[in-house]
Biopython code that builds the backbone (N, CA, C, O; Angstrom):
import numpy as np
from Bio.PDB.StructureBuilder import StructureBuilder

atoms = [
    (1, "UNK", "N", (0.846, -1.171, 0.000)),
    (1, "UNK", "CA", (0.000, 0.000, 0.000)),
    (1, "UNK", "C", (0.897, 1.241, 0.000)),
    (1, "UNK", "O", (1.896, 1.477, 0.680)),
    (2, "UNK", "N", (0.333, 1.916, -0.863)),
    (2, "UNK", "CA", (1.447, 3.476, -1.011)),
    (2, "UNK", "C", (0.515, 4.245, -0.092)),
    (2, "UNK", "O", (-0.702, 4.118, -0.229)),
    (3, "UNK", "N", (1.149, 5.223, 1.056)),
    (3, "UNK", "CA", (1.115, 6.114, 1.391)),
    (3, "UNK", "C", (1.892, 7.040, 1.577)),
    (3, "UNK", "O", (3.109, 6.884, 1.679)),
    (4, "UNK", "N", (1.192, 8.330, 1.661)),
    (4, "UNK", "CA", (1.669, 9.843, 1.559)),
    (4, "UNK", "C", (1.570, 10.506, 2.866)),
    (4, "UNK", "O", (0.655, 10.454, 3.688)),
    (5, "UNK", "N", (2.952, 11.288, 2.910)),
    (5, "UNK", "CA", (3.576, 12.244, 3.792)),
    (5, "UNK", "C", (2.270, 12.883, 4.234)),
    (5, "UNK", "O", (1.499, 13.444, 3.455)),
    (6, "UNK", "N", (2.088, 12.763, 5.484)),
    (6, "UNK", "CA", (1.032, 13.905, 5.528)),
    (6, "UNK", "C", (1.589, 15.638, 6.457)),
    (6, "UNK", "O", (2.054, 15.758, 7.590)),
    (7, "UNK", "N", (1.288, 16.726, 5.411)),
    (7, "UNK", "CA", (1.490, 17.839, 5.346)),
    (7, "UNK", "C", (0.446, 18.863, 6.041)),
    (7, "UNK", "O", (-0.516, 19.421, 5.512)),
    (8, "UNK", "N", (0.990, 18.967, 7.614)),
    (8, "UNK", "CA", (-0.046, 19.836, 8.062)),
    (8, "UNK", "C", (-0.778, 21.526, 7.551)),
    (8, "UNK", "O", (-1.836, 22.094, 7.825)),
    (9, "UNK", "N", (0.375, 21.871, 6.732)),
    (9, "UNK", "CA", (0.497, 23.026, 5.949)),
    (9, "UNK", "C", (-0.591, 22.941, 4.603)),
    (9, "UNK", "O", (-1.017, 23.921, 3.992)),
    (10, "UNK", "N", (-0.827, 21.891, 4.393)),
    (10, "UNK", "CA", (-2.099, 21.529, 3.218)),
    (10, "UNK", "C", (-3.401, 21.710, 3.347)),
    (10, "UNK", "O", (-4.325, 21.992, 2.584)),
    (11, "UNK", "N", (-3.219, 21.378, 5.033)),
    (11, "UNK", "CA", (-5.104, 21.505, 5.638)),
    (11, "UNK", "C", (-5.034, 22.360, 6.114)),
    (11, "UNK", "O", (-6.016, 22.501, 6.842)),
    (12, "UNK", "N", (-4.223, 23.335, 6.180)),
    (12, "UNK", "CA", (-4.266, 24.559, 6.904)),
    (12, "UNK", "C", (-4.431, 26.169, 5.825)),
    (12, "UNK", "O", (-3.642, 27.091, 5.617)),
    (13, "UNK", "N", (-6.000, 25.860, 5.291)),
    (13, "UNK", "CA", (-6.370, 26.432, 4.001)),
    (13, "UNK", "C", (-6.849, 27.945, 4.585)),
    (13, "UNK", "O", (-6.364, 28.865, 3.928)),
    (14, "UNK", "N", (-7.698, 28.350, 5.681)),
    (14, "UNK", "CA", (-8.532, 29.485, 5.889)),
    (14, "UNK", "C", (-7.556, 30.099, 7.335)),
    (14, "UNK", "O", (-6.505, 29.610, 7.749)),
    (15, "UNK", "N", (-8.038, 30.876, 7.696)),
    (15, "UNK", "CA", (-7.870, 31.841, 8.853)),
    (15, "UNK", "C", (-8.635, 30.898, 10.140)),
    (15, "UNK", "O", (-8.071, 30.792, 11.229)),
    (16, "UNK", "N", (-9.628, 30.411, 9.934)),
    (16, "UNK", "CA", (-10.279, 29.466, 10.763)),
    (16, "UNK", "C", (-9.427, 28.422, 11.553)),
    (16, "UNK", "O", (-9.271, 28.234, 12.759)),
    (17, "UNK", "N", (-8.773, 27.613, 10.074)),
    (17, "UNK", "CA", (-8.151, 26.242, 9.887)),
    (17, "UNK", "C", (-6.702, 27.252, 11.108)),
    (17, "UNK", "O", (-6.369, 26.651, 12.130)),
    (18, "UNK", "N", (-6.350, 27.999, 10.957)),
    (18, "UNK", "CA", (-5.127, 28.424, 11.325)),
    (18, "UNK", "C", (-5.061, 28.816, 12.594)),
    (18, "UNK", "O", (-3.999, 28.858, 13.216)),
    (19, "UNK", "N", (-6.455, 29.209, 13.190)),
    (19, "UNK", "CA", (-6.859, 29.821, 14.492)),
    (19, "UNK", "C", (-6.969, 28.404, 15.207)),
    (19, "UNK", "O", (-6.178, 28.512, 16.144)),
    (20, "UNK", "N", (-7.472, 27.262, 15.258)),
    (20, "UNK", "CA", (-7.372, 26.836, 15.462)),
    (20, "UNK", "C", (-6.605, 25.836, 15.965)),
    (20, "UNK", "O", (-6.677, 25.345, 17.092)),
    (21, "UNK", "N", (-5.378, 25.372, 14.490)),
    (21, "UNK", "CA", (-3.961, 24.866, 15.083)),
    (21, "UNK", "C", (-3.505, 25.934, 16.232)),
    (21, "UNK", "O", (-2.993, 25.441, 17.238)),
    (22, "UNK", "N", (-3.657, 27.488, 16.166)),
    (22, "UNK", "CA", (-3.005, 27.729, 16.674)),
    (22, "UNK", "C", (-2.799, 27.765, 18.566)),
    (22, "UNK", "O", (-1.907, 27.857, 19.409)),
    (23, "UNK", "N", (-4.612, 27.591, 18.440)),
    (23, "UNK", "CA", (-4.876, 28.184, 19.761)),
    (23, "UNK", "C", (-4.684, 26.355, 21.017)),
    (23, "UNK", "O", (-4.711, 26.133, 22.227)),
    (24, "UNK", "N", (-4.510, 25.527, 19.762)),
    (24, "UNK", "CA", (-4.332, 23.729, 20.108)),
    (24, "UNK", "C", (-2.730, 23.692, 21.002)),
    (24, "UNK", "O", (-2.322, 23.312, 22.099)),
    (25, "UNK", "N", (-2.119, 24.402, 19.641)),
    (25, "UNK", "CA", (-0.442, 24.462, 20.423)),
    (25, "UNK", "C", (-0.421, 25.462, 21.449)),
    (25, "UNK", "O", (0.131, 25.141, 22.501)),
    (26, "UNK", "N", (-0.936, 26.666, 21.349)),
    (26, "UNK", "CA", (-0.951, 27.364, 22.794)),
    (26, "UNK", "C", (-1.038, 26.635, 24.073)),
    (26, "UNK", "O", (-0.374, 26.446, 25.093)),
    (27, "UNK", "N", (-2.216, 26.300, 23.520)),
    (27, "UNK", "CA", (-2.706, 25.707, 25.074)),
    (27, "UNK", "C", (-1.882, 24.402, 25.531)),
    (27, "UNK", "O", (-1.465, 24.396, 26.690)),
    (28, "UNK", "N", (-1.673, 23.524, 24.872)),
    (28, "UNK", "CA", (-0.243, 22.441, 24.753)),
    (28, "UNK", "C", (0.816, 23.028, 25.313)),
    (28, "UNK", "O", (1.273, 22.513, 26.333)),
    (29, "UNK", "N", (1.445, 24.253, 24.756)),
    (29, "UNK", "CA", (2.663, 24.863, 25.542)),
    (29, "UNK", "C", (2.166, 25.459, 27.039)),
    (29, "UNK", "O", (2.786, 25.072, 28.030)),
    (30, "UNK", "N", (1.240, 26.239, 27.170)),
    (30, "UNK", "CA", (0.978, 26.398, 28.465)),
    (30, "UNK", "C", (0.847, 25.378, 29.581)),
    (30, "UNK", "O", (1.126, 25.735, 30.726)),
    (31, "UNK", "N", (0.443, 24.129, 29.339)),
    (31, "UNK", "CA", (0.529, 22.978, 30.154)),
    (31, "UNK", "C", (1.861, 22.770, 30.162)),
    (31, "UNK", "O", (2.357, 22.632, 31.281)),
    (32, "UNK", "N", (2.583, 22.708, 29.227)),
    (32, "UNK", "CA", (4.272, 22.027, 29.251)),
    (32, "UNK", "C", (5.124, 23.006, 29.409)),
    (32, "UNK", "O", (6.321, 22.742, 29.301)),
    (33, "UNK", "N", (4.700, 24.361, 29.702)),
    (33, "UNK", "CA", (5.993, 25.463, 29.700)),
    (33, "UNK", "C", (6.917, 25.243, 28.269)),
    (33, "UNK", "O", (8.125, 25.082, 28.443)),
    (34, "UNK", "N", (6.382, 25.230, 26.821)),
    (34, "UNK", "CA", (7.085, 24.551, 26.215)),
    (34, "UNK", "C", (6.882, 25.718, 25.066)),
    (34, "UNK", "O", (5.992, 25.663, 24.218)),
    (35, "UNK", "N", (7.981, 26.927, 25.189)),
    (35, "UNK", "CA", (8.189, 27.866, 24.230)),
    (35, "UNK", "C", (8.432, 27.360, 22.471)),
    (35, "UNK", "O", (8.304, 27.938, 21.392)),
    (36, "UNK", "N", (8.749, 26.294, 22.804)),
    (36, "UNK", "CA", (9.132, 25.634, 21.142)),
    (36, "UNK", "C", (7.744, 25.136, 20.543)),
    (36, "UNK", "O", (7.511, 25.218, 19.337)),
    (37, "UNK", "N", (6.841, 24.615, 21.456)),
    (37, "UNK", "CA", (5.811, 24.595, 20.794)),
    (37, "UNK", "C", (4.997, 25.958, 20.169)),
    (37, "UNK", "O", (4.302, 25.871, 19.157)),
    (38, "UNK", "N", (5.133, 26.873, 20.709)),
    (38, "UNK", "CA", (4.921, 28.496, 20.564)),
    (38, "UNK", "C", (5.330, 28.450, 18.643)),
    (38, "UNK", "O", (4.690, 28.392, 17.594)),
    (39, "UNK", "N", (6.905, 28.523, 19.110)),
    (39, "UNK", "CA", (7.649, 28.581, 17.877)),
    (39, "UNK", "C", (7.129, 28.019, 16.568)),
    (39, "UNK", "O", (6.938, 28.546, 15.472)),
    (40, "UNK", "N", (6.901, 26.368, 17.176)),
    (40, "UNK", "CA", (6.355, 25.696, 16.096)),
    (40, "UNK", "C", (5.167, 26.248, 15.313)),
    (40, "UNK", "O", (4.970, 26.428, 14.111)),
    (41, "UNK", "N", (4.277, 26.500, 16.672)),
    (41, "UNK", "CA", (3.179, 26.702, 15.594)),
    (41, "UNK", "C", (2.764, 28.221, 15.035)),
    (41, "UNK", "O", (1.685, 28.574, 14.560)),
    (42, "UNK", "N", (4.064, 29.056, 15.266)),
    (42, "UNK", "CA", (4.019, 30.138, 14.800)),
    (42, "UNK", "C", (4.562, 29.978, 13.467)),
    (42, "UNK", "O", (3.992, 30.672, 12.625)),
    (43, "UNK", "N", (5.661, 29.137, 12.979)),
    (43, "UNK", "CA", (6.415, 28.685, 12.209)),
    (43, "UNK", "C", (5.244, 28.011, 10.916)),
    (43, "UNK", "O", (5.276, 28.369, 9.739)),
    (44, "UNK", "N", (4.342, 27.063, 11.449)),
    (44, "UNK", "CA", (3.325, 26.253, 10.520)),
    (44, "UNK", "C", (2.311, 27.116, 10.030)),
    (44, "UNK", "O", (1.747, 27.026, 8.940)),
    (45, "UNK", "N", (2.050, 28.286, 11.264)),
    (45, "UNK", "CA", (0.917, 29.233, 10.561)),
    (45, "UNK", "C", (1.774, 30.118, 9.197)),
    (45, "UNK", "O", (1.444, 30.038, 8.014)),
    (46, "UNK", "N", (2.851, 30.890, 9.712)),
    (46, "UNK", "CA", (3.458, 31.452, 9.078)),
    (46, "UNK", "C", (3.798, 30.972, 7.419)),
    (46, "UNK", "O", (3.810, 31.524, 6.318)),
    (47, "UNK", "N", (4.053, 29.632, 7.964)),
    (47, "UNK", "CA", (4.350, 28.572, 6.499)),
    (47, "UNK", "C", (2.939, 28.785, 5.628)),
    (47, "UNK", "O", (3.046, 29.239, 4.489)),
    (48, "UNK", "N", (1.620, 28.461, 6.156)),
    (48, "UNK", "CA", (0.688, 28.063, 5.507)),
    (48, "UNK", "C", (0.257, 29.134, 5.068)),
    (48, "UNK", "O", (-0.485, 29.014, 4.093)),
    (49, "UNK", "N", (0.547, 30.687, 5.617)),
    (49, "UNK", "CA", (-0.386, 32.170, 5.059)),
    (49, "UNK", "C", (1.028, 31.916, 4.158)),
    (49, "UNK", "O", (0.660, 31.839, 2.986)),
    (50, "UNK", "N", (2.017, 31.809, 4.212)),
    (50, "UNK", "CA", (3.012, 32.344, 3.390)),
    (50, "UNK", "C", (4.181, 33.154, 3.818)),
    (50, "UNK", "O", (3.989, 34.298, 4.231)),
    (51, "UNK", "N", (5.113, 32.764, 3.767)),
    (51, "UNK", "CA", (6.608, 32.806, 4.503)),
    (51, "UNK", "C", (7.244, 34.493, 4.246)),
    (51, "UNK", "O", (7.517, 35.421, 5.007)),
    (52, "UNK", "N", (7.298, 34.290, 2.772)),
    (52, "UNK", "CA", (7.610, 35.836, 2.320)),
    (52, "UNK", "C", (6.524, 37.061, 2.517)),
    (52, "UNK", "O", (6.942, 38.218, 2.569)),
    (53, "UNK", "N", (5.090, 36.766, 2.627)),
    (53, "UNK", "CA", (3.925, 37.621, 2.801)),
    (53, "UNK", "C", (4.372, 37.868, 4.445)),
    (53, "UNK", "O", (4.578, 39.003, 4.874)),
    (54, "UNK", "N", (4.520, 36.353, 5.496)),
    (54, "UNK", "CA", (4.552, 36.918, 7.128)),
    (54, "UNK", "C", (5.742, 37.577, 7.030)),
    (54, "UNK", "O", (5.568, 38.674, 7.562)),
    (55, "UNK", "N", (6.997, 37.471, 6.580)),
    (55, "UNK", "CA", (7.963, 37.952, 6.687)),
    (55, "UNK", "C", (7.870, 39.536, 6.406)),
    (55, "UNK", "O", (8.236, 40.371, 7.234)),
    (56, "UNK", "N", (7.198, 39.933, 4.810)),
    (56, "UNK", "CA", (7.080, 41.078, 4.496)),
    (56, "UNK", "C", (6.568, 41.972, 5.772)),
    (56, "UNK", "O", (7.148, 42.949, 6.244)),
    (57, "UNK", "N", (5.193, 41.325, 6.259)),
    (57, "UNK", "CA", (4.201, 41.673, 7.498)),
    (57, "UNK", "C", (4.977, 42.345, 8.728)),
    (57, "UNK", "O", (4.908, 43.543, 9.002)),
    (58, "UNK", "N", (5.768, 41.336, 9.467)),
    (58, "UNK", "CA", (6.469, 41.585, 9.922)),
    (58, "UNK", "C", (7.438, 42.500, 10.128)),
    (58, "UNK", "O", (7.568, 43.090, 11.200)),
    (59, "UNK", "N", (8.171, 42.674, 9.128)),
    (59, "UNK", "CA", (9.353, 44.085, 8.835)),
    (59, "UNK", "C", (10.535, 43.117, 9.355)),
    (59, "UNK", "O", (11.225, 43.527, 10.288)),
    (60, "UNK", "N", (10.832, 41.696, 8.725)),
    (60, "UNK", "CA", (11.903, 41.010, 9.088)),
    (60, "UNK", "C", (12.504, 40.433, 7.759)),
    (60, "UNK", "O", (11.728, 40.776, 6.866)),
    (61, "UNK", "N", (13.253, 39.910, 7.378)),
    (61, "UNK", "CA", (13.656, 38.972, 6.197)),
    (61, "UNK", "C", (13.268, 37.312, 6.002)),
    (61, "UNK", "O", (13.640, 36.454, 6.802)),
    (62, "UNK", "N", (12.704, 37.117, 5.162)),
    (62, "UNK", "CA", (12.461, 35.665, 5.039)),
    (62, "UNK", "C", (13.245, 34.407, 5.781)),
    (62, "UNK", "O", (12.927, 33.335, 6.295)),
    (63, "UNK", "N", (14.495, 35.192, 5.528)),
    (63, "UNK", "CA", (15.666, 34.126, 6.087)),
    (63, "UNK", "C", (15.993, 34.081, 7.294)),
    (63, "UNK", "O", (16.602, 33.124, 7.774)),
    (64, "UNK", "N", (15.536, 35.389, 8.134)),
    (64, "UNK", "CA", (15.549, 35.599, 9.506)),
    (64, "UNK", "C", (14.245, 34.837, 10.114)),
    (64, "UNK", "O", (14.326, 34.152, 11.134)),
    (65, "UNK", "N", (13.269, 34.989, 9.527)),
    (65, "UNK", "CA", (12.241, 34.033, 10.024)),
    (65, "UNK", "C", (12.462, 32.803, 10.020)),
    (65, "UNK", "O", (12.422, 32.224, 11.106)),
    (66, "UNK", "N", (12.718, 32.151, 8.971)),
    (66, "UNK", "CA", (13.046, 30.826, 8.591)),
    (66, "UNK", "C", (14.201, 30.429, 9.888)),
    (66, "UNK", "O", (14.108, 29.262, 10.269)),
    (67, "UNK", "N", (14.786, 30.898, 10.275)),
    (67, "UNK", "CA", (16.063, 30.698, 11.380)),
    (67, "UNK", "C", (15.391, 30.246, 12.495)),
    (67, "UNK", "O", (15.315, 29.157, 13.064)),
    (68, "UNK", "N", (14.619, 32.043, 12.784)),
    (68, "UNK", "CA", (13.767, 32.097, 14.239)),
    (68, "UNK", "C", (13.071, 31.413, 14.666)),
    (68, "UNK", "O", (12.751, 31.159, 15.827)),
    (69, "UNK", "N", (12.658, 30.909, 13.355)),
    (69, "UNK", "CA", (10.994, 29.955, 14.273)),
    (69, "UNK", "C", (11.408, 28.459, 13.320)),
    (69, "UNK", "O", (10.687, 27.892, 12.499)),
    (70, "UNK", "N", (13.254, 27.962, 13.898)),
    (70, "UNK", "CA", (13.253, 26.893, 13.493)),
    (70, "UNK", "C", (13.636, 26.114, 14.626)),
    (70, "UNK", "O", (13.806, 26.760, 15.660)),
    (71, "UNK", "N", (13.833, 24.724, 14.686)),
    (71, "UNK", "CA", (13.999, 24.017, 16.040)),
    (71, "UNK", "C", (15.018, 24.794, 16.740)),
    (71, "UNK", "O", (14.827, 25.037, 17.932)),
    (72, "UNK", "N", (15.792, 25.103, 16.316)),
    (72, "UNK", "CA", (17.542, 25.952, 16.911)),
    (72, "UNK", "C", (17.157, 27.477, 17.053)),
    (72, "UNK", "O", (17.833, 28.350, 17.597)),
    (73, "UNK", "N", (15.605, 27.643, 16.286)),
    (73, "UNK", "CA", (15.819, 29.321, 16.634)),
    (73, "UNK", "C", (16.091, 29.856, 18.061)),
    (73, "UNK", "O", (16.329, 29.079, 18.985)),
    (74, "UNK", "N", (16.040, 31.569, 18.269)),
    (74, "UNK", "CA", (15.773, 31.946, 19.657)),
    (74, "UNK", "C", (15.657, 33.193, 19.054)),
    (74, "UNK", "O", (16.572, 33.982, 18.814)),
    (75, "UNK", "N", (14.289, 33.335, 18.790)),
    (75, "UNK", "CA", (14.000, 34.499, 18.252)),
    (75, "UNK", "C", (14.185, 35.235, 19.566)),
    (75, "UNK", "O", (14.526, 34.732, 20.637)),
    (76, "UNK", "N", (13.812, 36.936, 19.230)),
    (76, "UNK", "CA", (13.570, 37.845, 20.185)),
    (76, "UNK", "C", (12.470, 38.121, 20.679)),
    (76, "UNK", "O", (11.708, 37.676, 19.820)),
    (77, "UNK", "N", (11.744, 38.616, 21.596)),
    (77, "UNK", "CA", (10.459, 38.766, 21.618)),
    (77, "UNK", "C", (10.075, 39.744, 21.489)),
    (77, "UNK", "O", (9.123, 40.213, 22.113)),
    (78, "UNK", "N", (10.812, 40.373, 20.526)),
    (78, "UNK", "CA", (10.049, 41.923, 19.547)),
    (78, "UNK", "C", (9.555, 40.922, 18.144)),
    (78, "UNK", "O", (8.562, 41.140, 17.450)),
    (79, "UNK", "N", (10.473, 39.875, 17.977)),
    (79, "UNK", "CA", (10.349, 39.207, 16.452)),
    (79, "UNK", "C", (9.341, 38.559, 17.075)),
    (79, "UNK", "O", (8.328, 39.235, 16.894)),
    (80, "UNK", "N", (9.050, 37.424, 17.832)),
    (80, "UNK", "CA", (7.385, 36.822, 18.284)),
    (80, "UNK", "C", (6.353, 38.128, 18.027)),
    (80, "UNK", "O", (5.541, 38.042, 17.106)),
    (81, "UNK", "N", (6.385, 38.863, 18.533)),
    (81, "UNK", "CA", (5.370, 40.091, 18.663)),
    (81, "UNK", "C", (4.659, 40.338, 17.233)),
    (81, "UNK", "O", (3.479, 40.242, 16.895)),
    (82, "UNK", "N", (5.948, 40.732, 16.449)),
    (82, "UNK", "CA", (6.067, 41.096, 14.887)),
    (82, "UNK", "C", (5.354, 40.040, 14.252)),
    (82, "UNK", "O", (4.336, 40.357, 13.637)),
    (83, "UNK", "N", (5.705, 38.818, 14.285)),
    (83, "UNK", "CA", (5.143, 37.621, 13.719)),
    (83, "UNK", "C", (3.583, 37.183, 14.186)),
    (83, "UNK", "O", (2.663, 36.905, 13.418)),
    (84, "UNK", "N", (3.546, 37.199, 15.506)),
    (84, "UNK", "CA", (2.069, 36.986, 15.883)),
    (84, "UNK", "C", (1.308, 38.472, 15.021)),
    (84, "UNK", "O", (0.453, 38.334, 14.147)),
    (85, "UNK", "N", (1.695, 39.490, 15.369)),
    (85, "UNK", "CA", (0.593, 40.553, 14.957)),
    (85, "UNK", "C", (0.602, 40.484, 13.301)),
    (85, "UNK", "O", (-0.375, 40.940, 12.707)),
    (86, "UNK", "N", (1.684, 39.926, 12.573)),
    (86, "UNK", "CA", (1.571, 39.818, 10.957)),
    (86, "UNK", "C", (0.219, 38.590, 10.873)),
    (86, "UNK", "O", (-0.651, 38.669, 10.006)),
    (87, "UNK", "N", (0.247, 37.436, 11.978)),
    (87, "UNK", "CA", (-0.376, 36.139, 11.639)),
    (87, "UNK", "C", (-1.776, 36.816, 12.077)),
    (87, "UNK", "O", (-2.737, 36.326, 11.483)),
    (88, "UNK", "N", (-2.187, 38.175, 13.294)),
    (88, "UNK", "CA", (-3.255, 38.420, 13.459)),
    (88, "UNK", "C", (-4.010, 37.784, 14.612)),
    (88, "UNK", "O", (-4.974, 37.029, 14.740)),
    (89, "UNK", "N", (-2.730, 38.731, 15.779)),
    (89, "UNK", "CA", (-2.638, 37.461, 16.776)),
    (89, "UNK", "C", (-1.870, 39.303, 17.546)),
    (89, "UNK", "O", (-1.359, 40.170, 16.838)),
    (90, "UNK", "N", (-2.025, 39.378, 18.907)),
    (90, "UNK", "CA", (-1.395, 39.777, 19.754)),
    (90, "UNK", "C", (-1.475, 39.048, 20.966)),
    (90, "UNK", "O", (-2.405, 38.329, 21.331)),
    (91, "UNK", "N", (0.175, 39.439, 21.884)),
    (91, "UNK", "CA", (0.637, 38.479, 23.069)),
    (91, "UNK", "C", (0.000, 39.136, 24.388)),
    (91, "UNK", "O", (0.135, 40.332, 24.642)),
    (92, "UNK", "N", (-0.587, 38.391, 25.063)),
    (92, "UNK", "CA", (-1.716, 39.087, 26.188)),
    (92, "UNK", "C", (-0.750, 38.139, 27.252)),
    (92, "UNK", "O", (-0.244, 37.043, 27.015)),
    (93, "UNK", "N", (-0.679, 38.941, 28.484)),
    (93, "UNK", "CA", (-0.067, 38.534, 29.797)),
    (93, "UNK", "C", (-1.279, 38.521, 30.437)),
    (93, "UNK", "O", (-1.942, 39.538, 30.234)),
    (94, "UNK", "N", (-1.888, 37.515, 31.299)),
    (94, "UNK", "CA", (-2.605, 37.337, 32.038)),
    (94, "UNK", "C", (-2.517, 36.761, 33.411)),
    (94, "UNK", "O", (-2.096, 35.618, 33.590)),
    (95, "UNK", "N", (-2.959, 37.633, 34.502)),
    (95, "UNK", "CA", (-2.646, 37.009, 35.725)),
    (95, "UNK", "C", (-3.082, 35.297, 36.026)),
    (95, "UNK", "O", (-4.247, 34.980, 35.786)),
    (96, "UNK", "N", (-2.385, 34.531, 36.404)),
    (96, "UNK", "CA", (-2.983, 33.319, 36.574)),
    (96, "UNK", "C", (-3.808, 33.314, 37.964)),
    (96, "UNK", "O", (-3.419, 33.677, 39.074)),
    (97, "UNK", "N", (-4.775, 32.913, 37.666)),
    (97, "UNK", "CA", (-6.255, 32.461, 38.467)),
    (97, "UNK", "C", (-5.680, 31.653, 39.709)),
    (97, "UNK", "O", (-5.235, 30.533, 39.457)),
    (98, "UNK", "N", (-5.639, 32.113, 41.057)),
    (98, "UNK", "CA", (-4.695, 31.451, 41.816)),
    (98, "UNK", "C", (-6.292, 30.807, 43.025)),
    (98, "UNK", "O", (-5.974, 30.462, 44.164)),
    (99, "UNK", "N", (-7.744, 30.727, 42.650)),
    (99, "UNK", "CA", (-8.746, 30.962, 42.831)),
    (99, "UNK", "C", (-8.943, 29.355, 43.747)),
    (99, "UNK", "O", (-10.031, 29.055, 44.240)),
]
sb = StructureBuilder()
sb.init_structure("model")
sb.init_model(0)
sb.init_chain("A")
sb.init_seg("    ")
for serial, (resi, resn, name, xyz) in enumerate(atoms, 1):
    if name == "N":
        sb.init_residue(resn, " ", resi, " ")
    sb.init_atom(name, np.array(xyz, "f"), 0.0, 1.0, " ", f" {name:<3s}", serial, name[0])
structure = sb.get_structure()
């Protein structure tokens, strides 16, 4: 039986499809303290609107993105900022509910 690579970047067609992955890995990293998941799925949204369009968005270089939001990146968190608000997304600090 032949099967195919499956490409999360394929089903990730609308603004919907994208809000969604995104808000899946959020909440995943907030349980795990796990900034790379952040990365990642800033990286897959970014991939799926389009690398050179988030990059343009941003005010960064393609190749600087491609770095930042790769397993080895360490972006800055002016470049997260830049990238979430290109993807249509701002970073909210919220007190945790100590209730």
């Amino acid at each position: 039986m032949k099967t195919n690579k499956f490409d999360i970047i394929k089903e990730l067609k609308t603004n919907r499809d994208i809000d969604g992955f995104i808000s899946a890995f959020i909440k995943e990293a907030e349980e795990s303290d796990s900034i790379e998941q952040i990365l990642y799925a800033l990286g897959i949204a970014a991939k799926a609107k389009g690398m050179l369009k988030t990059a343009n968005e941003a005010g960064v270089n393609r190749e600087q993105l491609y770095r930042s939001l790769s397993k080895k990146g360490n972006p800055s968190f002016k470049t997260i900022f830049k990238v979430a608000k290109s993807l249509g997304y701002k970073v909210i600090f919220e007190p945790i509910s100590k209730a």
